[in-house]
C-alpha positions as a printed Julia matrix, in Angstrom:
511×3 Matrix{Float64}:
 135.16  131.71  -39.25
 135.78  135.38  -39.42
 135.27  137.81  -36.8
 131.76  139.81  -36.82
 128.41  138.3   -37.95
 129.23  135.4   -40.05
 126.4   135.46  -43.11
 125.1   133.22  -45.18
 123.86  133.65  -48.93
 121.23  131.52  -51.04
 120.22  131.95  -54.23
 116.95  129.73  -55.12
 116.91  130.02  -58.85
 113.06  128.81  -59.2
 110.75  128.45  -62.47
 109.21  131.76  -62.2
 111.62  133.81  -60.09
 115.0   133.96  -58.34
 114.85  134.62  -54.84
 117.68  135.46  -52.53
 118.28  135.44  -48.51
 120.64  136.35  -46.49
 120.73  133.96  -43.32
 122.59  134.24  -39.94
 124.33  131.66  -37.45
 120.65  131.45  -35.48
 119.19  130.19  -39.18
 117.26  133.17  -39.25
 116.76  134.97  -42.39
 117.81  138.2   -42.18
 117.42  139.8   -45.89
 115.31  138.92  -49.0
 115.89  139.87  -52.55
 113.99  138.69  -55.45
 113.41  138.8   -59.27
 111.36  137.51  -61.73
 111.93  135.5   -64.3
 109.51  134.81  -67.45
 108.53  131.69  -69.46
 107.64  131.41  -73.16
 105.31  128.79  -74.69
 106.41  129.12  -78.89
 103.45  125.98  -79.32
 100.94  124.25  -77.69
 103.83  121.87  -75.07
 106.69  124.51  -75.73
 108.45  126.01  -72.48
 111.17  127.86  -72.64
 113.6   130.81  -70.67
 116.52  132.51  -71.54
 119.35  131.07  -70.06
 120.92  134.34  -70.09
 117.82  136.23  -68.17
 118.04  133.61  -65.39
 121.26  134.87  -64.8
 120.83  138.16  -64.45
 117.72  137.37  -62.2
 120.39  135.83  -59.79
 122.53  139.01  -60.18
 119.4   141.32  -59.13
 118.31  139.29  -56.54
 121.82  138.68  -55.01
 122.06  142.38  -54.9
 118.55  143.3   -53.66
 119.62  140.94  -50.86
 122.76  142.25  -50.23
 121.88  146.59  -49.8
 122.58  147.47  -47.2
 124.51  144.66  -45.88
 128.39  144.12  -45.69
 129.34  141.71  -48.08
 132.55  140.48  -46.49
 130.17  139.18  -43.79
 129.11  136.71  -46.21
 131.61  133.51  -45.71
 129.55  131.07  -48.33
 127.35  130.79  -50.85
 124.39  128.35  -51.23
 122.47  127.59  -54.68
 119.17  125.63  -55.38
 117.95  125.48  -58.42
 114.99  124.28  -60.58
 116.58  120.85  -61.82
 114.9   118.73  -65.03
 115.35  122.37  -67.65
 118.44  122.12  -69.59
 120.79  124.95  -71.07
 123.27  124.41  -73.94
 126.28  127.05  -74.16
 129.33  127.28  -76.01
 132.69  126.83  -73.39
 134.71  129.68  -75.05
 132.24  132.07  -75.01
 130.16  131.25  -72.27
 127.04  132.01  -74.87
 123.85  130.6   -74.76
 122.8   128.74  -78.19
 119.03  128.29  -78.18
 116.71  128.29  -75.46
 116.54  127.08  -71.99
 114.3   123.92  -72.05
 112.06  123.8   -68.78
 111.42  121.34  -67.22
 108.12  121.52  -68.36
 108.7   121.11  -72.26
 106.6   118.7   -73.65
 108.06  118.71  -77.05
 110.15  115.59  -77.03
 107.05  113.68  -75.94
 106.44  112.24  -79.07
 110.61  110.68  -79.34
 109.42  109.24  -75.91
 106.89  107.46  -77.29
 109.0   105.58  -79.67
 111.74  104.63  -77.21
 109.46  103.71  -75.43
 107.57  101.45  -77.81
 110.76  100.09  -78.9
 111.12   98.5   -75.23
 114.01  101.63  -74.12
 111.18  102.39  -71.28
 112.94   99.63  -68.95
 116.86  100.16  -69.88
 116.08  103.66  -68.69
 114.48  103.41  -65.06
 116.75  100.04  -64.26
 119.79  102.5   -65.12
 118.42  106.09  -63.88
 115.83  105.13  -61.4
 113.43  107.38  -63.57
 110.57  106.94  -66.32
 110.88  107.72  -69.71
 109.11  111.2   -69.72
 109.56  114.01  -71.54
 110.13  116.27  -68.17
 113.6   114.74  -67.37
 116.75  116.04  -69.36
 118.3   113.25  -71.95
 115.87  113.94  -74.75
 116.19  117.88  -73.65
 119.7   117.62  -74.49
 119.13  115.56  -78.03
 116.66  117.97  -79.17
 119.22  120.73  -78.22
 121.74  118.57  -80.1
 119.93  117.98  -83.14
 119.01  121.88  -83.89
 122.86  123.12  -83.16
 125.25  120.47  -83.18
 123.32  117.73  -85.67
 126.74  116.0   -86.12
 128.12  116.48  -82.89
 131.38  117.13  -84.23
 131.41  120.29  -81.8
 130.18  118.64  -78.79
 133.17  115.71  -79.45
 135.83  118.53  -79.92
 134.83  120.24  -76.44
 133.38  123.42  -77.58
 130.23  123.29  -76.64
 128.26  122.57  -72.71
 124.93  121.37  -72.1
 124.17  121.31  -68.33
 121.04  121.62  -65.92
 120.58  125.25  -64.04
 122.96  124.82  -61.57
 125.82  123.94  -63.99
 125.07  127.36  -66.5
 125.22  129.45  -63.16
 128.19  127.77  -61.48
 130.4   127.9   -65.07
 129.22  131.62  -66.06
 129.58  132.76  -62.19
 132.63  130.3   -61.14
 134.07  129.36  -64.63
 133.85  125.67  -64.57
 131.65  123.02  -66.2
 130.61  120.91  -63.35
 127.42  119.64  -61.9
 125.78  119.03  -58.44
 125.08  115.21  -58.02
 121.39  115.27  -57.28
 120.63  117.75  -60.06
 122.65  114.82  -62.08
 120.11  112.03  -61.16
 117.56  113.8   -62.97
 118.95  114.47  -66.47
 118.05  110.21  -66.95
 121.7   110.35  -68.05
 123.31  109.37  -64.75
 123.34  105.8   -63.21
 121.64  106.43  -60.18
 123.61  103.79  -58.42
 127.15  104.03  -60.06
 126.76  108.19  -59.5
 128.34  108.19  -62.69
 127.62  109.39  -66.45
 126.13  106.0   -67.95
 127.47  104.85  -71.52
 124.46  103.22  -72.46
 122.06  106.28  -71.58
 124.69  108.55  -73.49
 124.27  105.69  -76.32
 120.72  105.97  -76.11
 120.11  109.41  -76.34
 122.56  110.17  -78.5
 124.38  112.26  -76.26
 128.67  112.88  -76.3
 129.99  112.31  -73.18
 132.29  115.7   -73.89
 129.81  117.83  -73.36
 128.95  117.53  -70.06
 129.75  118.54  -66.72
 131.89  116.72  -64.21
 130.29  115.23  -61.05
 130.55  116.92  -57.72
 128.98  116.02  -54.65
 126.36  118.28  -53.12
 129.1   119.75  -50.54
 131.91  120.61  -53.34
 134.54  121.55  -54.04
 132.78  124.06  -56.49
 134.11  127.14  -58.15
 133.74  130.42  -56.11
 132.07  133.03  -57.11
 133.12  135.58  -59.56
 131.74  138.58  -60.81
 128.43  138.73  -58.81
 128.65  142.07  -57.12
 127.96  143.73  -54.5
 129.46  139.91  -52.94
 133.49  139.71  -52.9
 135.12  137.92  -55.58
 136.44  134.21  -54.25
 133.77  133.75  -51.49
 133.21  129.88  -51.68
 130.64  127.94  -52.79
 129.73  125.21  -50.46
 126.4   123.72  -51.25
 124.54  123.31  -54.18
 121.26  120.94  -54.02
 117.98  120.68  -56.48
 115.45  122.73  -55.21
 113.13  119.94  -54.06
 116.0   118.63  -52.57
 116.95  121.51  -50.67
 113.64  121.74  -49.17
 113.66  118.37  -47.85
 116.77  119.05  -46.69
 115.51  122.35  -44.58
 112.59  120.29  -43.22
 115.13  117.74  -41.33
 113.72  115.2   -43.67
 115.83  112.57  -42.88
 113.81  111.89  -39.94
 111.33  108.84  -40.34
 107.88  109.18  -40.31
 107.79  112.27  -42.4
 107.49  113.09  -46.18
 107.71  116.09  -47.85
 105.73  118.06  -50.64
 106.55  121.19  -53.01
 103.9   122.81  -54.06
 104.6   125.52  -56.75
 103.92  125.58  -60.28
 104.07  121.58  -60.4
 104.23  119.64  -56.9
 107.6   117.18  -55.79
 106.81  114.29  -53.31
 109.93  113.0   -51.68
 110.75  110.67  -49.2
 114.17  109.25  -47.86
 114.32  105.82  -48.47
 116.57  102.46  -49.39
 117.68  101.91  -53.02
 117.59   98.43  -53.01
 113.82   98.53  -52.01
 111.48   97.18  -54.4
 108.83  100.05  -55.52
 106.47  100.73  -58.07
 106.86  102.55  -61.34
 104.71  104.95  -59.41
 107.86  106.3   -58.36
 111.23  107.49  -59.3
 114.36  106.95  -57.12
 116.84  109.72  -57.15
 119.89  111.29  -55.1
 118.45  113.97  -52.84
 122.25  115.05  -52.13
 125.42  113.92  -50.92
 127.72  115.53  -48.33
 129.87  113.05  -47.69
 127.6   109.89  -48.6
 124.56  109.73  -50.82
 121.13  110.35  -49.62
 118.52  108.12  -51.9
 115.15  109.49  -51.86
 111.86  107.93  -53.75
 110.08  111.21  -55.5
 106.81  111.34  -57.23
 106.45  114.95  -59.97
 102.82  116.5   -60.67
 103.18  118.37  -63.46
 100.36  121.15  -61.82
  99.1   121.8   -59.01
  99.85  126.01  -58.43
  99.45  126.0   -62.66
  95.99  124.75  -62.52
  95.08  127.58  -59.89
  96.9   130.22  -62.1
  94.86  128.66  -65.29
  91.98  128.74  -63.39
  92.08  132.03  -62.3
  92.84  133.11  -65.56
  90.01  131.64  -67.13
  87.72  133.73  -64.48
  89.27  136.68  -64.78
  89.97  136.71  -61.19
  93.37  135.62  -58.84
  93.87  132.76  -57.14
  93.39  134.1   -53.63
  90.13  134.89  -55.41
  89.22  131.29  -56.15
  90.2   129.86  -52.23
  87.3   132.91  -51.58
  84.59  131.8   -53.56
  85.58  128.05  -53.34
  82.12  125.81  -52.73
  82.3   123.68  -49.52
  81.82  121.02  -51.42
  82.31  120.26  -55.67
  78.84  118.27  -55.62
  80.81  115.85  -57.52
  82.83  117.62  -60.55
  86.34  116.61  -60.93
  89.03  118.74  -62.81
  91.87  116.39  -64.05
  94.47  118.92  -64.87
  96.29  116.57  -67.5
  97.21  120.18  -69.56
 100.89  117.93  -70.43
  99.67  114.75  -69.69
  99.84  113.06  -65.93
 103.0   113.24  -63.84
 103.15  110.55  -60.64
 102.06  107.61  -59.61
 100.55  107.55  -63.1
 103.09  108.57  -65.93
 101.26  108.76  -68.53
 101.62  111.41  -71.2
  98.62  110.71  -73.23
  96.01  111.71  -70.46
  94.09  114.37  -71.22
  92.52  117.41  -69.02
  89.55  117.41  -68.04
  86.29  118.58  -66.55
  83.69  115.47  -65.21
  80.56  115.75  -63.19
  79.07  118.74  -64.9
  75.31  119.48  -64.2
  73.05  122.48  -64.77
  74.13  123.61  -61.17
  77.66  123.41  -61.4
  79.05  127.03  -61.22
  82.24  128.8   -60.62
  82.33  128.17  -57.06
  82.48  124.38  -57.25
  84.9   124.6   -60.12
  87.58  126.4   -57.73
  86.66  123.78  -55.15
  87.52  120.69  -57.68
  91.35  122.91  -58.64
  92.44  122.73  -55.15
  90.6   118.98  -54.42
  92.69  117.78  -57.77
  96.04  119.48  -55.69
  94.92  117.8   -53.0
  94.47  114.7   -54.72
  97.44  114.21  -56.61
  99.61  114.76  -53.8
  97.75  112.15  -51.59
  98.18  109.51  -54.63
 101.7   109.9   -54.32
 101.85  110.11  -50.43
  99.86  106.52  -50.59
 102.65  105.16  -52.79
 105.52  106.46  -50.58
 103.7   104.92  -47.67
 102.71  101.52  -49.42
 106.18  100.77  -50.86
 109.08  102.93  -49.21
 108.12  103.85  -45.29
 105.24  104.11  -43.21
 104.19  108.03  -43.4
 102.85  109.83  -40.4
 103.9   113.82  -41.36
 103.19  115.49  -44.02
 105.7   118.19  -44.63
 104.78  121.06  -46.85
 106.35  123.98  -48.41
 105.94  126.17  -51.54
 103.57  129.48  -52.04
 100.44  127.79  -52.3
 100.53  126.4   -49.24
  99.54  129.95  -47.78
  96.14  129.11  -48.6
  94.9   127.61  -45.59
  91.35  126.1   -47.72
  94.2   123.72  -49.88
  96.23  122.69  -46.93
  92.63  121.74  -44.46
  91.55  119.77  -47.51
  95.11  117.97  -47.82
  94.94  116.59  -43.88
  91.66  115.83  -44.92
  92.49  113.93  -48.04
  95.05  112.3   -46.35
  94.39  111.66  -43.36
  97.39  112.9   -42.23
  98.73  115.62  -39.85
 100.08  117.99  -42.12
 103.06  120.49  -41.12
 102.98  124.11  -43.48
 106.76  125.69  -43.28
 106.0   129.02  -42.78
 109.37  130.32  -44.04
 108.19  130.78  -47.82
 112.08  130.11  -48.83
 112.45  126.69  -48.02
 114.68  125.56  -50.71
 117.08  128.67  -50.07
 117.35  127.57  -46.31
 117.82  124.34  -47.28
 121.07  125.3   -49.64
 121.4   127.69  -46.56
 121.52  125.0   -44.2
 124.06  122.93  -46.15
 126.65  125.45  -46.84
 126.81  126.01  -43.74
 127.91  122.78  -42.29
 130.24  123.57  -45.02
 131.57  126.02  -43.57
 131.49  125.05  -39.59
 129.0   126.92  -38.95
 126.31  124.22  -38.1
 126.68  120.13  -37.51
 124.29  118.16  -39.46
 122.82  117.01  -36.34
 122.17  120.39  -34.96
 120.2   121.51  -37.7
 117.02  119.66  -36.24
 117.38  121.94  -33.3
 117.09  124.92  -35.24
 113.53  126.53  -34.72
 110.97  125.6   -37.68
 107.67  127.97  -37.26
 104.79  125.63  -38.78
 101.14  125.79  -39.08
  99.94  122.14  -38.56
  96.4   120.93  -39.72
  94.87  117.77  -38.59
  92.23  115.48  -40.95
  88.71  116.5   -39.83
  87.23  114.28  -42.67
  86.04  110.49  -41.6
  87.55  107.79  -43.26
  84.33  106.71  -45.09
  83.75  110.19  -46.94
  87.64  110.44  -47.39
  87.32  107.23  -49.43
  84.24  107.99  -51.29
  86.24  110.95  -52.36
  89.26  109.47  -53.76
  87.29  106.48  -55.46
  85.38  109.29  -57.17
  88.65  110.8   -58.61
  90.28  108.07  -59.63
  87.15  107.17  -61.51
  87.83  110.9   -63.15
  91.81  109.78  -63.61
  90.51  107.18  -65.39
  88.3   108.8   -67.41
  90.78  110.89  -67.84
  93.18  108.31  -69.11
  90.85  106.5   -71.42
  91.8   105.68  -75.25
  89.06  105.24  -77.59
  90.69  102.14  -79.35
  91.06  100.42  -75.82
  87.42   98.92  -74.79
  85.61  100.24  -77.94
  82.05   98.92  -76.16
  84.04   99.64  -72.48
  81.69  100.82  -70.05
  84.5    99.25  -67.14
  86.47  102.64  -67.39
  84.57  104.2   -65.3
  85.48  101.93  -62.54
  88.17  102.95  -60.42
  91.86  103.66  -61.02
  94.03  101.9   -59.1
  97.51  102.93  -58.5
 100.09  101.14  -59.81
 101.04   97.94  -57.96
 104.6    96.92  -56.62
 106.9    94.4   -59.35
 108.02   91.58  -58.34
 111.46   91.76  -59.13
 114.15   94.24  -56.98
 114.81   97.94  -57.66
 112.85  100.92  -59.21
């Protein structure tokens, strides 16, 4: 390493803003810089960006983070980045053609349903390790396809790119068309086990191998950095991760015992775990990162948690801090199902609808904040249960992500749980955690030392007895189901009411 303060940079290129930190050899943060970045919704499902604006949010937060700092002290670069949205760009250029697809699109829900129905549903998680859902990449990337390339005679000849977040950023700022490996595993184009584009998903989704990135591990080599001033041209890029990923990485999550959650706009549960073990569809298996060997991880998406406060809020006319204030004790039994694109984990299911159930006379504002955060609450649990029925036992709860500032929502998830529950109280998890890994790049850190770095926490412990906690859930899986219902399924029905249960384990091996 240089003389002087060795420095370390992050970028955490999020859903709603880019954030930046500058981080020293202690893993202290030493600088923040920020910028937001907007989302468009054209129709009712649509979500889009501009490919283009997230970049330049990385260039203004990079050099918010940066004043007053030397950049030569910085000796690499970190990126995390939001994972299943999906740019297309043309390679001379560097152009973006169309919009960025978030990860949150809904639009290609109905081509899901037809795959699906045509028995693809299988092919795809035995090969990927994830469902057939409109959230992950593939049918991103046809749609993209089909409006700019219908023939894909340009995608064939090489001219044009389609890549996640972390691939537009590393070939517009490093001038290459490559891709980290984890942010790979979600695009449902990758064999999960091969690590390897799959010919059968490209077949599939009608995707040319040509125009995508080439595989890199999580570690490199990647382009350096170019044209991102005030930092020097040619500092090194030495860790890129997803940004669910890198927060698991920043919590140590390796360790057993523990599981981690993202909360933000939608919620990631992941867990380290064995790919060979035989799970549930309730979850997806994925590679959380590799720097040096693969790390296999079993994840579970919500589609909203943080949405359904910022909805809420919204529809009161008031913030979110303003709903934890006026938030009952109890919801005297309403349940808010916030199915706005259909249900993420353990239940996949892209039909359900949103709703409200329990509704009486007395039912006022109050209990409707209580029933957003108990549905957070919920849905995280439901997916905690599966990692601890089917991957590892689960002791920890490890939780990150702006909404877990609000200490109401993180009492009620020990208490839904029944878990100790550990808040990160460094709000820039995923940046630490890219932090964290370019650094070992880079000598500054061994992975083993990073679990003696110091992690300031809040912990909460269940208060809640088991018999209320289970009255509780039975209650909202009752509303799930509800929630879930088809008319043309039990047309005289009165069973779906009853309660949900997750779904159960296969018999057969793998995800």
């Amino acid at each position: 390493m240089p003389a002087g303060d060795p420095m370390l940079l992050a970028i955490d290129q999020g859903t709603s803003a880019t954030k930046a930190v500058l981080v020293d050899d202690a893993g202290e943060i030493v600088a923040r810089g920020s910028a937001p970045v907007l989302q468009v919704h054209p129709r009712p499902g649509w979500v889009e960006q501009s490919a283009e604006e997230i970049l330049q949010s990385v260039r203004q937060a990079a050099a918010a983070c940066l004043s007053g700092h030397e950049p030569a002290g910085v000796i690499a670069v970190g990126l995390s980045t939001q994972r299943e949205s999906l740019v297309m760009w043309e390679r001379k250029s560097g152009a973006s053609l169309g919009p960025l697809l978030s990860w949150q699109d809904q639009r290609t829900a109905p081509h899901c349903a037809r795959l699906r129905a045509g028995g693809a549903g299988e092919l795809v998680r035995s090969l990927s390790g994830l469902p057939l859902d409109p959230m992950f990449s593939a049918l991103k990337g046809a749609w993209l396809l089909d409006a700019y390339d219908p023939g894909r005679e340009r995608s064939r000849r090489g001219e044009l790119c389609l890549g996640t977040v972390d691939s537009w950023l590393l070939s517009r700022l490093g001038g290459d068309h490559v891709i980290e490996i984890g942010n790979a595993a979600r695009t449902q184009l990758l064999n999960v086990r091969s690590r390897s584009w799959d010919r059968e998903l490209l077949a599939l989704f009608g995707i040319p191998e040509q125009v995508l990135p080439r595989l890199v591990p999580s570690s490199g080599p990647f382009p350096a950095i170019r044209d991102l001033p005030p930092l020097l041209d040619g500092t090194p890029v030495t860790a890129v991760m997803g940004d669910s990923h890198a927060a698991l990485y920043a919590h140590a999550g390796w360790r057993p015992g523990y599981v981690k959650a993202t909360y933000g706009t939608g919620s990631s549960v992941m867990s380290l775990g064995d790919p060979a073990s035989a799970v549930s569809e309730a979850l997806c298996l994925t590679i959380a990162w590799d720097d040096g060997e693969p790390a296999y991880a079993f994840e579970g998406n919500i589609r909203a948690t943080g949405a359904t406060l910022t909805w809420l809020a919204r529809l009161l006319d008031c913030t979110p801090g303003d709903l934890a204030e006026m938030s009952a004790a109890s919801s005297e039994g309403l349940h808010l199902v916030p199915a706005f694109g259909g249900l993420g984990a353990p239940w996949w299911d892209d039909e359900a609808v949103g709703l409200l159930s329990g509704l009486t006379f007395a039912t006022d504002a109050r209990h409707l904040a209580r029933a957003a955060f108990e549905s957070i609450a919920f849905q995280v649990e439901d997916v905690v249960a599966s990692v601890n029925r089917e991957v590892r036992p689960v002791s920890t709860l490890l939780a990150d992500g702006g909404p877990t500032s609000n200490k109401t929502l993180m009492q009620l998830q020990a208490d839904t749980s029944g878990r100790r529950v550990e808040v990160a109280l460094a709000r820039e998890l995923s940046a630490l955690g890219a932090a964290h890994l370019a650094g070992v790049g880079v000598g500054v850190w061994e992975r083993k030392g990073l679990e003696r770095l110091e992690r300031a926490r809040d912990e909460y412990e269940p208060l809640e007895g088991a018999p209320s906690r289970h009255r509780r859930t039975t209650a909202w899986h009752a509303a799930i189901a509800r929630s879930r219902h088809r008319a043309d399924d039990r047309p005289d029905g009165p069973d779906v009411l009853a309660e949900a249960e997750p779904p159960v384990v296969r018999d057969q091996a793998g995800p």
